[in-house]
N, C-alpha and C positions, 0 to 999 in steps of 0.2 A: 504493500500500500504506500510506500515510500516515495514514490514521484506521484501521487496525488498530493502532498504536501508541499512540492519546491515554489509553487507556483504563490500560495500564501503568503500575508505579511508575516507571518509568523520566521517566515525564514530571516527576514532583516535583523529579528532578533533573537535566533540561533542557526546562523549563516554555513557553521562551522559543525558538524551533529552527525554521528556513526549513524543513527537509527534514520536519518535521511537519504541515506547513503543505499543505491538499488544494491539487492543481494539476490543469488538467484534462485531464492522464494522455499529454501528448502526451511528457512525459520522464517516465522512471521513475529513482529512482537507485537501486536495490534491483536487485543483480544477483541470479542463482542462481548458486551455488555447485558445483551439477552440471554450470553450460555453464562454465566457466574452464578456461583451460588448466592445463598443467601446472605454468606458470615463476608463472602467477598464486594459483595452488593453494597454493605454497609458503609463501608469504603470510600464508597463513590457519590459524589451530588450530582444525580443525573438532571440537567435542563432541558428542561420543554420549551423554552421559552424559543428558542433556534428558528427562523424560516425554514431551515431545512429541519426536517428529521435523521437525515445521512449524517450531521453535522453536530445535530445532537450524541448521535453515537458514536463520531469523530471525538467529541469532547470526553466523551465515557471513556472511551480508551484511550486517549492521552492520559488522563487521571490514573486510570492501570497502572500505566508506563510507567508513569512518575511516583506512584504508590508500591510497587514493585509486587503487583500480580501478575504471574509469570504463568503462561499455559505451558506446562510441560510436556504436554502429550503429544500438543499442536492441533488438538480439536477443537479451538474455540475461536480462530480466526476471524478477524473484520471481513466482510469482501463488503469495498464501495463502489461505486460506478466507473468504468475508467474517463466517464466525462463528466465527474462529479464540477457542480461550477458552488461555487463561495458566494454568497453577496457582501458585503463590506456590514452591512449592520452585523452580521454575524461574526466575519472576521473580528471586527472590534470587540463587541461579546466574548468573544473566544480568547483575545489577549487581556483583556481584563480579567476576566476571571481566573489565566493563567500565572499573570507575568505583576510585577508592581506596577504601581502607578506611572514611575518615571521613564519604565521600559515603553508603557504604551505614548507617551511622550516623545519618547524618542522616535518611534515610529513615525509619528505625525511629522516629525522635522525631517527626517530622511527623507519623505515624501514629499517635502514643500521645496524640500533643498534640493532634488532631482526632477521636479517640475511633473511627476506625477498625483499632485495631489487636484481634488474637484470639489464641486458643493455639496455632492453627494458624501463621499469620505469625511468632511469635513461634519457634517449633520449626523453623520455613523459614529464619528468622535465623542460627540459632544451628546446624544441620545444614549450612548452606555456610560457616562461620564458616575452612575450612580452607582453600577456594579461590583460590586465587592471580591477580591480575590480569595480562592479557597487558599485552603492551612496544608500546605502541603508540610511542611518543617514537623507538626505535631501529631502528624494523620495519616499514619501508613500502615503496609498489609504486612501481618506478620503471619506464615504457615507454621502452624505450632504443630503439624507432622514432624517438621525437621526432627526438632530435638529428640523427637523418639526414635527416629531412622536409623536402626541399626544395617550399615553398609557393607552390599558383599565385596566392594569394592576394594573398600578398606580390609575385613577379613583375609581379603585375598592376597595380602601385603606385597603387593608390585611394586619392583625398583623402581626407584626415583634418583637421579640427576640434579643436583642443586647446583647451581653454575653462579660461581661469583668471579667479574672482574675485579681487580682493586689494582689500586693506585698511588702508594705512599700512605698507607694508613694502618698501619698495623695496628696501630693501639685500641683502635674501632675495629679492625677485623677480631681483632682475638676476642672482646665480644662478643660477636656476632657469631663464630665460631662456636665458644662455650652455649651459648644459647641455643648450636645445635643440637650439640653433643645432650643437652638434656633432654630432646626430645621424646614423645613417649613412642613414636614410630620408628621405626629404628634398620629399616632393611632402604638405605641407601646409601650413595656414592655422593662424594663432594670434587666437582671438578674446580677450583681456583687460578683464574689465568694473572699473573702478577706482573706490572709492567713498572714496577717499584723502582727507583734510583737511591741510593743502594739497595739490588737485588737481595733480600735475607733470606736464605733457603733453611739453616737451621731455627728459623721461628717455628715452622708448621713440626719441631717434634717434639713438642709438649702436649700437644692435642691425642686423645685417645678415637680418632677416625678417622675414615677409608675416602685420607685425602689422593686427588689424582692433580697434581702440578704443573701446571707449564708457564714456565717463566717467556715473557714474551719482551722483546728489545724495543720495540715499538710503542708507542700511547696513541693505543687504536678501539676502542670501545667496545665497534660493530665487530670489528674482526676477532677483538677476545671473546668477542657471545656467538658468532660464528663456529672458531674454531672449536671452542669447546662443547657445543654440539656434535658434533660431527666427533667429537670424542666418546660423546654419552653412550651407556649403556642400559639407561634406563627405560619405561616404555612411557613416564610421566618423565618431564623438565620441568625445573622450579629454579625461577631466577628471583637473586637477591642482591641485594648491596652490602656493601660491606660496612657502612654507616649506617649499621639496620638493628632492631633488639626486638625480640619476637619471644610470644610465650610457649609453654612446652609444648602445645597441641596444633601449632598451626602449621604444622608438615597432616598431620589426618582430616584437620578441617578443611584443607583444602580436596581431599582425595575424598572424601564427603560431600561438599559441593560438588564435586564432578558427577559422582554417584548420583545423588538424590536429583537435582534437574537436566539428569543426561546432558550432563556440557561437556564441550572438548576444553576450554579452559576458563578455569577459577581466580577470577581478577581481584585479589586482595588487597582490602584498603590500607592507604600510611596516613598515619597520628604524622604530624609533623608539629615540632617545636616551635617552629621558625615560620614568618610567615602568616597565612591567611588562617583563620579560624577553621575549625572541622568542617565541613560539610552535614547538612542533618540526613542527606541520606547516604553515608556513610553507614547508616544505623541498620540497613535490612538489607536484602535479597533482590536485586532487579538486574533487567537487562543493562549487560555495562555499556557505557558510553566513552572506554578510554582502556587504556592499557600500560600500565606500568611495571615494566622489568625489573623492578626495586623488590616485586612482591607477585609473583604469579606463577600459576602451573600451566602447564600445555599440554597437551597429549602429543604424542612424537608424531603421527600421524598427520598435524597441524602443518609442522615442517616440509612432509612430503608432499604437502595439499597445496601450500603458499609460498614455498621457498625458504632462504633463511633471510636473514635481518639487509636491507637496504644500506649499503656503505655509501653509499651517498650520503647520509647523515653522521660520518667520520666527521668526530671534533666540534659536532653541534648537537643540535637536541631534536625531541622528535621520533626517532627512529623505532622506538614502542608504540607512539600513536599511529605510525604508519602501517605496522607492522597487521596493528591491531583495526584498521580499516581496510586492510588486504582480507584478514579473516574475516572479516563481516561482509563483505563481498562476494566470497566463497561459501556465505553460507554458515559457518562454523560457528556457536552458541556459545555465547562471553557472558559469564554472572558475575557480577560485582560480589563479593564473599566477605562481608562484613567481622565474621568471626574470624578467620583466617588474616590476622590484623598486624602491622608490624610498627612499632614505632620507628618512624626517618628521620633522622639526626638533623641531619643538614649542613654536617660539618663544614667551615670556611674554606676548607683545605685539602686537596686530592682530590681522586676521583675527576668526572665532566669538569665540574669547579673550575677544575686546575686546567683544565684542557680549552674551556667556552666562558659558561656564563652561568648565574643563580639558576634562569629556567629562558623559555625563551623570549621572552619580552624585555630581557634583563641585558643587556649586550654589555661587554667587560671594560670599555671607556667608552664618552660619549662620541667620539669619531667611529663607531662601530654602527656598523648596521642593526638595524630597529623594525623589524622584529628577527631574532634570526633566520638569514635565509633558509634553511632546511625549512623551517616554520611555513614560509609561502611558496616552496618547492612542495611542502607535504600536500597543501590546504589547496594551492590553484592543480595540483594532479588529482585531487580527487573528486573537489567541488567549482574547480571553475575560475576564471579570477571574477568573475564579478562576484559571487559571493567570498572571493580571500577581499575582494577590494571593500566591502561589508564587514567583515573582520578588522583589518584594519581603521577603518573610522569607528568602529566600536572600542578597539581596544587600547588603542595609541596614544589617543590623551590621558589615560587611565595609568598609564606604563611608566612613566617617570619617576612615581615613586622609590624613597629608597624599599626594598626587599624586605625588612622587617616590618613594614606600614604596612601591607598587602595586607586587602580584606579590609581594610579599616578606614573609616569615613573621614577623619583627620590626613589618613593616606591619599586619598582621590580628592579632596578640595587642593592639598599642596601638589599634587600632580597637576591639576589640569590649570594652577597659575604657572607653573614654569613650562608647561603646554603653551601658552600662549606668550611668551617672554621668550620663549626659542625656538617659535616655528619655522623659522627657516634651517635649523640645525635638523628639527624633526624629520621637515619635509625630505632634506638631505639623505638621513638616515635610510626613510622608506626608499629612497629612489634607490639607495645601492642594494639594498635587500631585495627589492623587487628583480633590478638588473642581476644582481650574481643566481637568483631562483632560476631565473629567463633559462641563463646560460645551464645551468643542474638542469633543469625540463630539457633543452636541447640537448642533451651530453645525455641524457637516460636514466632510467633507474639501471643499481648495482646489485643483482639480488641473483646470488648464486643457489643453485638446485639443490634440495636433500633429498638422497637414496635412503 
């Protein structure tokens, strides 16, 4: 149901979005709202109030999505029209009720500012101007099956593959190392690719596990997560960071999640220190919308389906979220795994850090490109640049802040004054990021085959 949506305002403001993204239809995440039960029903504020009715149950299952009702089975699918049409009172309807107030704001200005806006829009604006947003933050679906789920998955204790690179940080690895070694699962392999200066080979013999080493000359990211695949002997991958502290169970909760919503990979969330506040759905079970290497499992079959990691994203960022919209493309079932949780450091030092930037909107001086390129090599490869050129005015004024603001209201007022006191340095920024993308989109993706 995915390209029924590109076409809404909805996209201007989330331009950038996995579940936008066509797949070839072997998962749907759009349930119907007529096949829910009763306890799942609850859940949702269904409106009548819609010209359409299609659009009502458009809203039902957005609410789903975002509630983390998950049809496992795949029997409860949306089908809409493929020439479903929106009216604009509705549209408006629809972001109101989804989005806050200053999102629907924002829309109305992207549309005056690109000279699509009319009387019509304008009166759709200002007729839902009463409508109140639902609680998504307080109001989600919890399947209280899980926790009784005893997994043959997990009884069946298949190797695992935990693949860390690191990068001058031992003192964080050894950590993150202990934190294995306590887990309550216990039939796996640790592959560690070490691109450390000074190389220290007798640190890993104090650890009582089934370390497999390779020291790498290079500080290359994609290629340490590459090659150490192509090492694994496991038939589950699980990547982690080595600025990471996890508790004892979250090597089975993730092999649990795979089990219980038949997924090929278990996207576990990071506690981060540093930076922008939790997210609230963080807190349950839903279709993922991201992919992070810091904390996830794959089924090795993933590998043979999509390739391995894009080195085009060497020494920048990104190269998980791309990875992770190749798999969604193909089809392959990404849960967000909220138990399976790790806290991420954030440390100032090694690691990407050392190699790029905080994340990618963060560029390492201000002569640097903004946002990083790999960022709008990922974003116009998969959605286009008119919607990366939508990303960008959304994100850009926002981006100045220093790294520890993130998330915080005090952080976006002081951004978006030195937004305006240095747009010419900004506008600079964007043109070389967009230009060195150009040249990566020319040049190709690097994405070698796994057997």
């Amino acid at each position: 149901m995915t390209n029924k949506i590109s076409g809404f305002l909805f996209s201007i403001i989330k331009p950038i979005w996995y579940l936008s993204l066509e797949n070839n239809d072997t998962q749907d995440h759009w349930v119907d709202y007529r096949k829910l039960n009763q306890n799942e029903k609850t859940n949702i504020d269904y409106c009548e109030v819609y010209e359409s009715d299609n659009f009502s149950l458009f809203d039902a299952s957005y609410q789903a999505l975002q509630k983390g009702i998950i049809d496992i089975k795949g029997e409860r699918s949306l089908n809409l029209p493929d020439n479903l049409s929106v009216s604009l009172n509705d549209q408006y309807l629809f972001l109101r009720r989804m989005f806050k107030p200053i999102w629907v704001y924002y829309v109305l200005l992207i549309r005056i500012l690109t000279f699509k806006i009319s009387f019509v829009e304008i009166t759709a604006f200002f007729r839902s101007r009463k409508i109140k947003k639902i609680d998504f933050e307080n109001s989600y679906f919890i399947n209280t099956e899980y926790d009784n789920f005893i997994s043959p998955l997990l009884t069946s204790t298949p190797k695992i593959s935990i693949i860390i690179p690191t990068l001058n940080r031992y003192g964080f690895l050894s950590d993150a190392l202990y934190d294995i070694q306590k887990q309550l699962y216990n039939n796996y392999e640790i592959i560690i690719v070490d691109q450390s200066v000074p190389f220290k080979r007798k640190f890993y013999e104090k650890f009582d596990l089934n370390i497999k080493l390779i020291h790498q000359n290079t500080s290359s990211l994609w290629k340490a997560r590459n090659s150490a695949i192509k090492k694994a002997k496991g038939d589950y991958i699980l990547f982690f960071d080595d600025d990471s502290r996890v508790e004892n169970n979250w090597i089975q909760e993730h092999l649990k999640c795979l089990d219980f919503y038949n997924a090929d990979i278990s996207a576990g969330v990071s506690l981060s220190l540093v930076g922008a506040p939790v997210p609230s759905n963080y807190n349950y079970f839903r279709w993922a919308d991201q992919l992070d290497t810091g904390n996830v499992l794959v089924k090795r079959n993933v590998f043979q389906i999509c390739g391995l990691f894009d080195r085009q994203f060497e020494g920048m960022r990104m190269g998980d979220g791309e990875f992770g919209a190749r798999a969604h493309q193909k089809g392959l079932k990404n849960i967000i795994n909220p138990i399976a949780k790790r806290i991420h450091l954030k440390v100032p030092s090694g690691g990407l850090r050392e190699l790029g930037s905080w994340d990618g909107l963060h560029p390492k001086n201000i002569f640097s490109p903004r946002p990083i390129p790999s960022v709008l090599y990922f974003y116009r490869k998969y959605w286009g640049d008119k919607l990366a050129r939508l990303f960008i005015i959304q994100t850009i004024p926002s981006s100045l802040m220093p790294y520890f603001m993130k998330g915080r209201y005090i952080g976006y007022i002081f951004s978006f004054i030195i937004f305006f006191f240095c747009l010419p340095l900004v506008i600079f920024q964007v043109y070389r990021s967009w230009h060195i993308s150009s040249e990566m989109i020319e040049e190709g993706s690097k994405i070698e085959s796994f057997k």
